[in-house]
C-alpha positions in Angstrom: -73.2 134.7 124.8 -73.6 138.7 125.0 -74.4 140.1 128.2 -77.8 141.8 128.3 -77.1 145.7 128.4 -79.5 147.8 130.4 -80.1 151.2 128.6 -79.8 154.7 130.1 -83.4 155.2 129.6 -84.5 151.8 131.7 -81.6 152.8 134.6 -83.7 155.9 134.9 -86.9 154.2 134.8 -85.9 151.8 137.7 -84.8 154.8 139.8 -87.6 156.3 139.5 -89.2 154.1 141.0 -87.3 153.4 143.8 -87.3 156.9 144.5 -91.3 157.0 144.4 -91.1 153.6 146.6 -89.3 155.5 149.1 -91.4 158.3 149.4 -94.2 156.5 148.7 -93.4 154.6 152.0 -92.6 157.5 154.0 -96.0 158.7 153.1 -97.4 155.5 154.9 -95.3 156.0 157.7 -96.5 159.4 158.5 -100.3 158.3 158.5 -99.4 155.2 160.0 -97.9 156.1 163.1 -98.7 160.0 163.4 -102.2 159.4 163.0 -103.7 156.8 163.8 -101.7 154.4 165.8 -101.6 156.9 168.5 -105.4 157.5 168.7 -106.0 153.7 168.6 -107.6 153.8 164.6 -107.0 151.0 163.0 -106.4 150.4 159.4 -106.6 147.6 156.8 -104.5 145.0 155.4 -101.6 143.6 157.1 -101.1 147.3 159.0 -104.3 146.5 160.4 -103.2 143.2 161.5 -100.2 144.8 163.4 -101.9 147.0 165.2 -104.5 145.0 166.7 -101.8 142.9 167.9 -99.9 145.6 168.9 -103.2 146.8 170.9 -103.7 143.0 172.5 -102.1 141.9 175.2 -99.3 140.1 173.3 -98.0 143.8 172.6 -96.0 143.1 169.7 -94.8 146.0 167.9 -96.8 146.8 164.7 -93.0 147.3 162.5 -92.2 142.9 163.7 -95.6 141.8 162.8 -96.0 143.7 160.0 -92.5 143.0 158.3 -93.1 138.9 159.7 -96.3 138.8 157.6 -95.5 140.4 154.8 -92.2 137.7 154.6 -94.4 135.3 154.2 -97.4 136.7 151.7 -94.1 137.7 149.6 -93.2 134.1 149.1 -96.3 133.2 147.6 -96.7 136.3 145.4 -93.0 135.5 144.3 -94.4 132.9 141.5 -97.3 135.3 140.4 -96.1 138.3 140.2 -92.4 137.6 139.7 -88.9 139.0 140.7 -89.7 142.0 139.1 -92.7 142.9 141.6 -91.4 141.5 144.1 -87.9 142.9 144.8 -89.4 146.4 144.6 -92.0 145.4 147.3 -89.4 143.7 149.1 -87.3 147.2 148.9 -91.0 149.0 149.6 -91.4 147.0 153.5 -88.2 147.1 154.6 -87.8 150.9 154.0 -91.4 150.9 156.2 -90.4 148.9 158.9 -86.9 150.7 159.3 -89.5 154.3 158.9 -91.7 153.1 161.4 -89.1 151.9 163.8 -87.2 155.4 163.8 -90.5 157.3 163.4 -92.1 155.3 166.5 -88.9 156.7 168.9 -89.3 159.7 167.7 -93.6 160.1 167.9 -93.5 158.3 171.5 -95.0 161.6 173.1 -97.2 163.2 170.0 -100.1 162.5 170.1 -101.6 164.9 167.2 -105.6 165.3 167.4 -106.0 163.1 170.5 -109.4 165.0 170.7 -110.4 164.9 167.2 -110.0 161.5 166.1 -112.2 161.9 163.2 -109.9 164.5 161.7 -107.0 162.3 162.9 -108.8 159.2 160.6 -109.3 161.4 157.7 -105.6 162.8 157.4 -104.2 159.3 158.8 -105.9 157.6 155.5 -104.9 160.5 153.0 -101.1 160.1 153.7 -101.6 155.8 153.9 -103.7 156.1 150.7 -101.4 158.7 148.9 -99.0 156.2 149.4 -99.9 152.8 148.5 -101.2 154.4 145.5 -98.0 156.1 144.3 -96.1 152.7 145.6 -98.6 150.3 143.0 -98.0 153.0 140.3 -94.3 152.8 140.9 -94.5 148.7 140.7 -94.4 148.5 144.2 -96.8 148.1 147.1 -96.7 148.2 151.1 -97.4 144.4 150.8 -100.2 142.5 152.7 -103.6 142.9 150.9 -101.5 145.2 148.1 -100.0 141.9 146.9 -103.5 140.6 146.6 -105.1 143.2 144.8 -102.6 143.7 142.7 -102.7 139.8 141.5 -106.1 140.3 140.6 -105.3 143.6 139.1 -102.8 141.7 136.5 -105.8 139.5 135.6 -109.0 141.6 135.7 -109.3 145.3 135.2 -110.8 145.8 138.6 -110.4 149.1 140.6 -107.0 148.6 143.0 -108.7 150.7 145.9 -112.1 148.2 145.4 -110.3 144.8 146.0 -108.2 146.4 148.7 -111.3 147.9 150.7 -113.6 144.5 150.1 -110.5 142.5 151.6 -109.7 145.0 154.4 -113.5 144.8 155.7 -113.1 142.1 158.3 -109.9 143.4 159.8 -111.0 146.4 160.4 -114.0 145.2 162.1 -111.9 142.5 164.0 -110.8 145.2 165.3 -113.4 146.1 168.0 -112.6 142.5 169.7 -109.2 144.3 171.1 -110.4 148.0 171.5 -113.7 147.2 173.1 -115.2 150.7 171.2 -117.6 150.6 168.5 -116.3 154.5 167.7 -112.9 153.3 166.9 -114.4 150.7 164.3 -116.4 153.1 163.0 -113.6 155.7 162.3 -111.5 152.3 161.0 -114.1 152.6 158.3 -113.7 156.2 157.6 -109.8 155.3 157.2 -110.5 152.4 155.0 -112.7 154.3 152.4 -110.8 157.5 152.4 -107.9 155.1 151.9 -109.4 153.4 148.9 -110.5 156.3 147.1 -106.9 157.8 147.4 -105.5 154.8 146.2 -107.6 154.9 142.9 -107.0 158.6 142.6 -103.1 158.1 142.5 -103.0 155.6 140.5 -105.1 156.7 137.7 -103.5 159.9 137.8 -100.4 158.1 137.0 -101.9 156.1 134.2 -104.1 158.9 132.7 -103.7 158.9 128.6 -104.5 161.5 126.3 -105.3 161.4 122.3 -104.0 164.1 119.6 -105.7 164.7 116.6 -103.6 167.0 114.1 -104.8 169.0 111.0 -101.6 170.1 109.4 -99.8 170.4 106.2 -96.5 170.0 108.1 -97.5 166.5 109.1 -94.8 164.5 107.6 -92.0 166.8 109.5 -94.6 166.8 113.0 -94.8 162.9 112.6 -91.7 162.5 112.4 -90.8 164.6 115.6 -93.5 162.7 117.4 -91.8 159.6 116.9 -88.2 161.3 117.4 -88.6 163.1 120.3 -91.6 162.1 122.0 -91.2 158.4 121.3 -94.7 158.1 120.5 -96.0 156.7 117.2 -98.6 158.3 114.9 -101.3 157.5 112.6 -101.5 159.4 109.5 -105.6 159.8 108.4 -106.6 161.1 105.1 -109.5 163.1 105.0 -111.9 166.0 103.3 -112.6 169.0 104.3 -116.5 169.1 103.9 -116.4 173.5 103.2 -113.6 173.7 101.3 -113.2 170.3 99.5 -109.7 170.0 100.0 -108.1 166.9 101.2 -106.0 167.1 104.3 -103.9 164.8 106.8 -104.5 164.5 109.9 -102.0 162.5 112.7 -104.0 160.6 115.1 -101.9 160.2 118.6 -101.7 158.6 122.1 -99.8 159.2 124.8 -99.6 159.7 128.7 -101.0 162.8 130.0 -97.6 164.1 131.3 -96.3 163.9 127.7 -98.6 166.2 126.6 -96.8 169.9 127.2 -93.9 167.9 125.5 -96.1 167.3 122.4 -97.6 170.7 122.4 -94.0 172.1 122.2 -93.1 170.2 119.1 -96.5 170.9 117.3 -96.0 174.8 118.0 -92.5 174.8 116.9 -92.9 172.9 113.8 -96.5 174.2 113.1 -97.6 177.0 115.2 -101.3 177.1 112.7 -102.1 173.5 113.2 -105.4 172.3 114.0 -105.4 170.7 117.7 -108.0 168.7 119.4 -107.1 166.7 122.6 -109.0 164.9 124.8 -108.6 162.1 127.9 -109.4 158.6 127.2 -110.2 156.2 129.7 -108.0 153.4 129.2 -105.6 152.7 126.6 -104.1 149.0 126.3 -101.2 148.0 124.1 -97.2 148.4 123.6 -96.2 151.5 125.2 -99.3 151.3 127.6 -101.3 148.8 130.0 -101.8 145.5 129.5 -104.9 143.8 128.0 -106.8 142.0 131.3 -108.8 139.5 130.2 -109.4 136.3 131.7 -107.5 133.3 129.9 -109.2 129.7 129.8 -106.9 127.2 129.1 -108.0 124.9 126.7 -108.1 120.6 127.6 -105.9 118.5 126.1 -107.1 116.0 124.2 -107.1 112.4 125.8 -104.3 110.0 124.7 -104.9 107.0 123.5 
């Protein structure tokens, strides 16, 4: 049997994401233990988790629990999101937990807007958001309630930051039980949502798609370029022009948002007088782009005789 080959352009691909994992998780690590566990803010998901307990009086440190938990959410996630998933958020905790360790020796004595802890929340959650969002958009995640929004994510086309916040709720709350302050929950709040709406912003910045539409008589040669260079395909629509009568073509196009300067380039070079409209679309599903999510009912089998 012929070994399966693994192109240039997927070798890339995975790097890339590794790389965004990695600073995706350095992100975290910064908000995490810069911000907020030194003021005593807590945070969501299994982060959340560590810190109370790092606040009790068991006093374990957040990097143990947190890597000790996510171990074990990993092995359950292992069957529904497979290896693929996985392995990357495997990658994605450890290179936390060896951040946080290094970053907690070195952050022992800063203690960054001790007096302004809502401005220590708000900036805490913008680096933890930032990067759970680029680590989901990179196939990754931190883990904890990340593996469980992004399971329902693969089923239903439900907002990422919305399952995360609804799940993080009682943790954060929790919370107060250890830190005896009502203020600290309260600003655990303001970290949650500012979290939540990072995460969304990230990751549908990511996944942002655009459409062409291309009035030219140079459409064969543009099309063809498209497809070449761009590695996008094209729809070729006839049409009239309703002044002067004359038919035309017109190439109908998707593609990702950061392909569009790319596809701008070829339309100027092969047609600098084509007629260009572009606009965003909200969600594009098919080859090339997102997966349909729709829930799948499985039909009984009928009963032997």
């Amino acid at each position: 049997m012929e070994k399966p080959t693994i192109t240039r352009t997927a070798f890339l691909k995975e790097l890339r994401d590794y790389v965004f994992i990695t600073i995706a998780m350095l992100s975290y690590c910064i908000g995490w233990s810069v911000f907020l566990l030194p003021n005593g803010i807590t945070t969501g998901g299994v982060p959340g988790i560590s810190s109370i307990l790092e606040w009790s009086p068991l006093h374990i440190p957040a990097q143990v629990s947190y890597f000790v938990i996510n171990a074990g959410l990993l092995v359950i996630a292992l069957r529904i999101l497979g290896w693929k998933f996985c392995v990357k958020t495997v990658y994605a905790v450890i290179v936390l937990t060896l951040a946080l360790s290094l970053s907690r020796g070195f952050t022992a004595q800063l203690h960054l807007l001790s007096d302004q802890p809502f401005m220590a929340s708000v900036l805490g959650a913008v680096f933890c958001g930032s990067g759970v969002g680029l680590g989901l958009g990179s196939n990754g995640s931190t883990g904890g309630t990340d593996i469980i929004a992004a399971i329902i994510n693969k089923y239903r086309d439900i907002s990422l930051g919305r399952v995360i916040l609804i799940c993080d709720v009682i943790i954060i709350s929790s919370s107060y039980f250890v830190l005896k302050d009502w203020e600290k929950v309260i600003y655990g709040y303001v970290v949650l949502y500012v979290t939540a709406f990072c995460v969304d912003q990230v990751v549908n910045s990511m996944r942002r798609s655009v459409q062409f539409f291309i009035i030219s008589e140079k459409y064969e040669e543009m099309g063809h370029r498209i497809n070449s260079e761009a590695h996008r395909g094209c729809t070729v629509i006839s049409g009239q022009g309703a002044y002067s009568g004359h038919e035309v073509k017109m190439l109908f196009v998707l593609a990702k948002q950061s392909e569009s300067a790319k596809i701008f380039q070829l339309i100027e070079e092969t047609d600098p007088h084509a007629f260009v409209s572009q606009s965003a679309v909200i969600g594009v599903y098919g080859e090339g782009f997102d997966r349909f999510k729709v829930k799948r009912h499985k039909v009984p089998k009928a009963n032997q005789m």
